[in-house]
Residue frames as a rotation matrix with the C-alpha (Angstrom) as fourth column:
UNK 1
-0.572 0.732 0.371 17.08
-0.224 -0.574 0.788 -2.37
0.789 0.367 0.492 -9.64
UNK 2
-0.781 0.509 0.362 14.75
-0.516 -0.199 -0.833 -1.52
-0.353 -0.837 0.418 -6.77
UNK 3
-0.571 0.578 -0.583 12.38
0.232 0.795 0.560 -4.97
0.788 0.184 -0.588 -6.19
UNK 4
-0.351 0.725 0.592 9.05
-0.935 -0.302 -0.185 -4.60
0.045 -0.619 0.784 -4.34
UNK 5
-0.730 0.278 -0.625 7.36
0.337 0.941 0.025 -8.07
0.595 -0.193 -0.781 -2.93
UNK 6
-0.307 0.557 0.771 3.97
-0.885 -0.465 -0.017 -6.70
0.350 -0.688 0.636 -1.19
UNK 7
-0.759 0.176 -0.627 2.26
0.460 0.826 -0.326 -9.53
0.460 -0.536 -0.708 1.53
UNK 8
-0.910 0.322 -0.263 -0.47
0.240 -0.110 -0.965 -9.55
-0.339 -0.940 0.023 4.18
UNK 9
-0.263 0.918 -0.296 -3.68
-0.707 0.025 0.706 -9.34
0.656 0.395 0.643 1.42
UNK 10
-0.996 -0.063 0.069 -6.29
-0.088 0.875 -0.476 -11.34
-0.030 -0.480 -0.877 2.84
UNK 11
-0.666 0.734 -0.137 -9.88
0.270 0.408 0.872 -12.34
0.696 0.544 -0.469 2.91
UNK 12
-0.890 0.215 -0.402 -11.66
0.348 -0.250 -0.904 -10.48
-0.295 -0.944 0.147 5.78
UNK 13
-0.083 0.996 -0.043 -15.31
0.952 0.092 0.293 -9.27
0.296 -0.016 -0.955 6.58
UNK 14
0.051 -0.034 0.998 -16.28
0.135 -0.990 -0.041 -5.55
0.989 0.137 -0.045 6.25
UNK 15
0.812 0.566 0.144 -15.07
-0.192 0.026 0.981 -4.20
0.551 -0.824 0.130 9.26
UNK 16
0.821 -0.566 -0.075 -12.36
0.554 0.757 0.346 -5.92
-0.139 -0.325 0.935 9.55
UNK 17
0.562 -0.771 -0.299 -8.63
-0.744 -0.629 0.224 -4.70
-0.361 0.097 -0.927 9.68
UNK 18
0.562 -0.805 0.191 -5.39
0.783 0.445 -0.434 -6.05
0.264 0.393 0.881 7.58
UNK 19
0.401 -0.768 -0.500 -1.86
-0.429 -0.639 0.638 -4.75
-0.810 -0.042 -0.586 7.74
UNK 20
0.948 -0.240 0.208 0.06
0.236 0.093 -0.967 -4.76
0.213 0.966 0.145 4.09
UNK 21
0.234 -0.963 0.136 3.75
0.002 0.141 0.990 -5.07
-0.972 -0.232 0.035 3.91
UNK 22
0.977 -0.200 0.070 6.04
0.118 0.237 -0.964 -4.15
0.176 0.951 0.256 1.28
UNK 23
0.678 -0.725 0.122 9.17
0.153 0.302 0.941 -5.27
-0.719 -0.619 0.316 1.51
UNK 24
0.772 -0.464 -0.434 11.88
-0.577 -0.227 -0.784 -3.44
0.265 0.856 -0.443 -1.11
UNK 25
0.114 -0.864 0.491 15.55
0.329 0.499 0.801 -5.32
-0.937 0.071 0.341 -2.01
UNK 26
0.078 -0.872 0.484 18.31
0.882 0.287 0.375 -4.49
-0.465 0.397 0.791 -4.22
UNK 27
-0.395 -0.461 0.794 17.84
0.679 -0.729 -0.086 -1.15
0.619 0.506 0.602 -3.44
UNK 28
-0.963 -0.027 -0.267 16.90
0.245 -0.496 -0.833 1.67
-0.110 -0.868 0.485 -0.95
UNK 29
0.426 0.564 0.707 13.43
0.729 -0.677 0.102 2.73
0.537 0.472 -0.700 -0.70
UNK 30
-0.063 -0.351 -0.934 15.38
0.896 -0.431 0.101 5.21
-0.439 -0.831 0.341 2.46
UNK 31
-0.625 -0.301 -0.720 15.26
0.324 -0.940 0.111 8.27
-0.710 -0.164 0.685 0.14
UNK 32
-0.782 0.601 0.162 12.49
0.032 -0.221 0.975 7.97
0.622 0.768 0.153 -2.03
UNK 33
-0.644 0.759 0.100 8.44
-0.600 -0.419 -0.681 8.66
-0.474 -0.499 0.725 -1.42
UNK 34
-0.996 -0.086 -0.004 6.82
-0.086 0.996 0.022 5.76
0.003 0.023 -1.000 -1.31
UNK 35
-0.282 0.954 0.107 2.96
-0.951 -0.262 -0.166 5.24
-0.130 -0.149 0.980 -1.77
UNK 36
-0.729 0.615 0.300 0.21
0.574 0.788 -0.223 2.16
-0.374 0.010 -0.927 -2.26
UNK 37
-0.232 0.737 -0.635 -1.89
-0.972 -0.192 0.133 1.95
-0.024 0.648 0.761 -4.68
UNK 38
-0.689 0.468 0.553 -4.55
0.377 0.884 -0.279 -0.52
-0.619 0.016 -0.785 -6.08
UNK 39
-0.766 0.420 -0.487 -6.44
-0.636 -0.386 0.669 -1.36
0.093 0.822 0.562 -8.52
UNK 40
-0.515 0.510 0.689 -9.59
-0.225 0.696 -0.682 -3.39
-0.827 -0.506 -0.243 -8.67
UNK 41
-0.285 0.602 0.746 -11.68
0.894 0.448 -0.020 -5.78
-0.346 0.661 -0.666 -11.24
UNK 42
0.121 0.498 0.859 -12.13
0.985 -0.168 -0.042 -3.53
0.123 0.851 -0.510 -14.25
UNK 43
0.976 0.190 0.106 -10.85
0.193 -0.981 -0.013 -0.36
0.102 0.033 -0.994 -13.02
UNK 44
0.321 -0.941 0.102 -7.56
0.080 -0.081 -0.994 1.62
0.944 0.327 0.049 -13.07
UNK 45
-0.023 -0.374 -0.927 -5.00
0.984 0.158 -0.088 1.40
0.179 -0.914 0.364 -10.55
UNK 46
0.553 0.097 0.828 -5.27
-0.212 -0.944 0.252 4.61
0.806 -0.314 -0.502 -8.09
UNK 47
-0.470 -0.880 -0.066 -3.18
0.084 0.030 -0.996 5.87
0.879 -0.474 0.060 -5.41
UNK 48
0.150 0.685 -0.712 -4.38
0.666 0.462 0.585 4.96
0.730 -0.563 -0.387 -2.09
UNK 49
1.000 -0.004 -0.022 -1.61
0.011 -0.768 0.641 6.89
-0.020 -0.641 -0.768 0.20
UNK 50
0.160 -0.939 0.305 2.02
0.391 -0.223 -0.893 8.31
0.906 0.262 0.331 0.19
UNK 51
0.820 -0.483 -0.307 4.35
0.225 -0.221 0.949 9.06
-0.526 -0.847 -0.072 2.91
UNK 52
0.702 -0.701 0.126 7.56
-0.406 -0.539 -0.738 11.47
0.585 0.467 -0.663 1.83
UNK 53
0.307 -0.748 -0.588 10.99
0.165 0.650 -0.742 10.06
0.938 0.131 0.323 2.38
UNK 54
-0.603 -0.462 0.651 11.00
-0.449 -0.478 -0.755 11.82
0.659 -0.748 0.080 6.05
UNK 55
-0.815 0.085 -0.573 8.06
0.474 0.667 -0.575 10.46
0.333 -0.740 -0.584 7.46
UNK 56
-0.873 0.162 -0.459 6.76
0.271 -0.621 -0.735 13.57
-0.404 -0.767 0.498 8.05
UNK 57
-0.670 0.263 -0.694 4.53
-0.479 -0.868 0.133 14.07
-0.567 0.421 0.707 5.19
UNK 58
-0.810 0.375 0.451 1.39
0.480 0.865 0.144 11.60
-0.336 0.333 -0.881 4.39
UNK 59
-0.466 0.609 -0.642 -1.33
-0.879 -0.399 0.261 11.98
-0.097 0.686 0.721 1.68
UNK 60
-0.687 0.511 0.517 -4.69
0.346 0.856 -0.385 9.61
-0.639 -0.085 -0.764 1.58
UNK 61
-0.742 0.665 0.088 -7.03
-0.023 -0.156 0.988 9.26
0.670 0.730 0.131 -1.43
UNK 62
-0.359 0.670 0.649 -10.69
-0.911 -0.402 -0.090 10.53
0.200 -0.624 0.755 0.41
UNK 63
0.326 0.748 -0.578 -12.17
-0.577 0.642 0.505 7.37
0.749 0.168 0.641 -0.26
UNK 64
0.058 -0.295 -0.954 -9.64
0.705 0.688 -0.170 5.76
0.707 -0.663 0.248 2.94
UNK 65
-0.393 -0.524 0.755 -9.01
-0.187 -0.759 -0.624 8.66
0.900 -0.386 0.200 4.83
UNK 66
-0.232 -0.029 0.972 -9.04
-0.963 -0.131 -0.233 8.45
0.134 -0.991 0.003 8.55
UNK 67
0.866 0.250 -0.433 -9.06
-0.428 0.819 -0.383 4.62
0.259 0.517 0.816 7.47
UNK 68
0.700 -0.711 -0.057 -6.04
0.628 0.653 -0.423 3.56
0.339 0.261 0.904 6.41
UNK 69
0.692 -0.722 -0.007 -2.31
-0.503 -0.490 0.712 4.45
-0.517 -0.489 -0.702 7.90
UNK 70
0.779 -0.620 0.092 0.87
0.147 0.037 -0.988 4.85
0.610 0.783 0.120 5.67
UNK 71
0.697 -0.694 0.180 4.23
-0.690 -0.581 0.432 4.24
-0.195 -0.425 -0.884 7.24
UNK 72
0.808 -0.500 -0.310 7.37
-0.269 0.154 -0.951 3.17
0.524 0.852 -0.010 6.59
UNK 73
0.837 -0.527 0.147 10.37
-0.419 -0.446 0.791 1.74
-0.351 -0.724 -0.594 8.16
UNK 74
0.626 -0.644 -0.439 13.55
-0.718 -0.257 -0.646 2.70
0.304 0.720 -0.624 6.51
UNK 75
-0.223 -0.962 0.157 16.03
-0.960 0.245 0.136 0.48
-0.169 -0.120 -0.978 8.25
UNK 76
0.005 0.508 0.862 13.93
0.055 0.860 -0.507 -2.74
-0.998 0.050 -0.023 7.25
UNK 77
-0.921 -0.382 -0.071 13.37
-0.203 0.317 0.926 -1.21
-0.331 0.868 -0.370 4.27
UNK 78
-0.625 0.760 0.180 9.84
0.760 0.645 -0.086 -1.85
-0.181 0.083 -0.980 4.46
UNK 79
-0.727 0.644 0.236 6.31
-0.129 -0.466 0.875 -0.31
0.674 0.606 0.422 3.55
UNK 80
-0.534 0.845 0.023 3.08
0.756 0.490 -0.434 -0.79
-0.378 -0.214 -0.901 5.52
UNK 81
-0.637 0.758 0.143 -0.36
-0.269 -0.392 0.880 -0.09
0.723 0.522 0.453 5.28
UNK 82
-0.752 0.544 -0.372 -3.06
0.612 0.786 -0.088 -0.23
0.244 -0.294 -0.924 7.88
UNK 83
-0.633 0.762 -0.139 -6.38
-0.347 -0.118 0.930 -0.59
0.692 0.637 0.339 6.78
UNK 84
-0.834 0.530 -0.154 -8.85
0.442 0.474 -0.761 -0.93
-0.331 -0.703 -0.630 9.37
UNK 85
-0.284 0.815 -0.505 -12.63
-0.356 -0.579 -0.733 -0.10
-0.890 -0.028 0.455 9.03
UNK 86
-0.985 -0.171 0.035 -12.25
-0.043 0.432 0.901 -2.17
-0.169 0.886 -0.433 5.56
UNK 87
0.337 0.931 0.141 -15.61
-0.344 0.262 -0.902 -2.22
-0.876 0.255 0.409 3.16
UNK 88
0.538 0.160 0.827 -16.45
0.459 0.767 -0.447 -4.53
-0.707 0.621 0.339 0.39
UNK 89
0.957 0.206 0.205 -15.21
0.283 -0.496 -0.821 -1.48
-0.068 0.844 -0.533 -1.85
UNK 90
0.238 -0.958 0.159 -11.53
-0.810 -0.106 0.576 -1.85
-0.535 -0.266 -0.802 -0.65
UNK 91
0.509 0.056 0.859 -11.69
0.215 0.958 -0.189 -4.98
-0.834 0.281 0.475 -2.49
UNK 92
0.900 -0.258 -0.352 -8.72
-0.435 -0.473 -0.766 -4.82
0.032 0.843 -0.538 -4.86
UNK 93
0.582 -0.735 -0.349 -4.80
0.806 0.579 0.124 -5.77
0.110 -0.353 0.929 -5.18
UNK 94
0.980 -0.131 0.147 -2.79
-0.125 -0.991 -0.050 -3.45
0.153 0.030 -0.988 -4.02
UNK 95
0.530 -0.847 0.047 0.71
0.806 0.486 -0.337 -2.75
0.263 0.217 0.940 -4.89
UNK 96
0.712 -0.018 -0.702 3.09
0.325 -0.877 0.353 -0.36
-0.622 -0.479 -0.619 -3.62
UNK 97
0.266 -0.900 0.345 5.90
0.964 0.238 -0.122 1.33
0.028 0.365 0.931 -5.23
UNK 98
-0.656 -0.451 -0.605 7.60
0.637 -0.761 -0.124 5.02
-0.404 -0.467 0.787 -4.97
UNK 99
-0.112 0.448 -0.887 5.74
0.064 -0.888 -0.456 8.07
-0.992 -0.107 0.071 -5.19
UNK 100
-0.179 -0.294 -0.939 7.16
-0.808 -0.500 0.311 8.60
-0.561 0.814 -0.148 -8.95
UNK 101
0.686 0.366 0.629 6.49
-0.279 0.931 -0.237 4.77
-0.672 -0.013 0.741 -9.67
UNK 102
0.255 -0.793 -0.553 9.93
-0.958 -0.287 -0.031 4.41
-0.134 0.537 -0.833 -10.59
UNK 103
-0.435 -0.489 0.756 10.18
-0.669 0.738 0.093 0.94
-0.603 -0.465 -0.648 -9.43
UNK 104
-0.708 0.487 -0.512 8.87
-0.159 0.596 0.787 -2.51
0.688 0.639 -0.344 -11.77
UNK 105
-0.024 0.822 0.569 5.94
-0.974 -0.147 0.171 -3.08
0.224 -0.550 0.804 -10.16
UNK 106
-0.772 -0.471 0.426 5.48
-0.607 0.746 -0.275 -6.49
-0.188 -0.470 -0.862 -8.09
UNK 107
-0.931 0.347 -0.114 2.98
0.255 0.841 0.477 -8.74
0.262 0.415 -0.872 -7.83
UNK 108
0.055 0.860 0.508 0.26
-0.834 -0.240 0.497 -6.95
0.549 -0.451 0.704 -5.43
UNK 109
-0.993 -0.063 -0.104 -1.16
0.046 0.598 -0.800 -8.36
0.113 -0.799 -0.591 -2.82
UNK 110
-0.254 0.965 -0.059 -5.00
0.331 0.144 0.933 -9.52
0.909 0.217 -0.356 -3.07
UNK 111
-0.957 0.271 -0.108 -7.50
-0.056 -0.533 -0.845 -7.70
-0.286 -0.802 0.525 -0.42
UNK 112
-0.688 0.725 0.007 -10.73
-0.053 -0.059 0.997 -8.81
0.723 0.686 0.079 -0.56
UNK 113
-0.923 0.291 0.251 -13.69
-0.366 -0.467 -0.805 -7.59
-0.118 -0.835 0.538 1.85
UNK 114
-0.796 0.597 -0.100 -16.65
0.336 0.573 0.747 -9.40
0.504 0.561 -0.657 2.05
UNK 115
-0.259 0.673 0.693 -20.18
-0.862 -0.484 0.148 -7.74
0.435 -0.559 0.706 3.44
């Protein structure tokens, strides 16, 4: 079964930029659509952004747009995210997992923006 392990959360100051990593094992993410989401203190988890199994085809919730950058490399196997321009209201954990959220979900990775 397809394991997700996200990384690279961090404490930073509005403004600031992180890069998120999700690293997948004991299974491909190579043909699936893959997205990040998050959820913060008292609210439901929402998708942030998706990227389709080509590359070719990314989708960003308004609230990051021209923010944050979804991509993916398949032969790693990996996920990113980078989040630059970061406000207090990015403050959340964010976890990634396919498009369909077929996968168990992982632990997240904590992001927290301070003003």
């Amino acid at each position: 079964q397809l394991q997700l392990v996200e990384s690279g959360g961090a404490l930073v100051q509005a403004g600031g930029s992180l890069r998120l990593s999700c690293a997948a094992s004991g299974g491909t993410i190579r043909y699936s659509g893959m997205a990040w989401f998050r959820q913060a203190p008292g609210k439901e988890r929402e998708s942030v952004a998706s990227i389709d199994w080509r590359r070719s085809i990314t989708s960003y919730a308004d609230s990051v747009k021209g923010r944050f950058t979804i991509s993916r490399d398949n032969a790693k196997n990996t996920l990113y995210l980078q989040m630059n321009s970061l406000k207090p209201e990015d403050t959340a954990v964010y976890y990634c997992n396919t498009q369909k959220q077929a996968a168990r979900w992982g632990q997240g990775t904590q992001v927290t923006v301070s003003s």
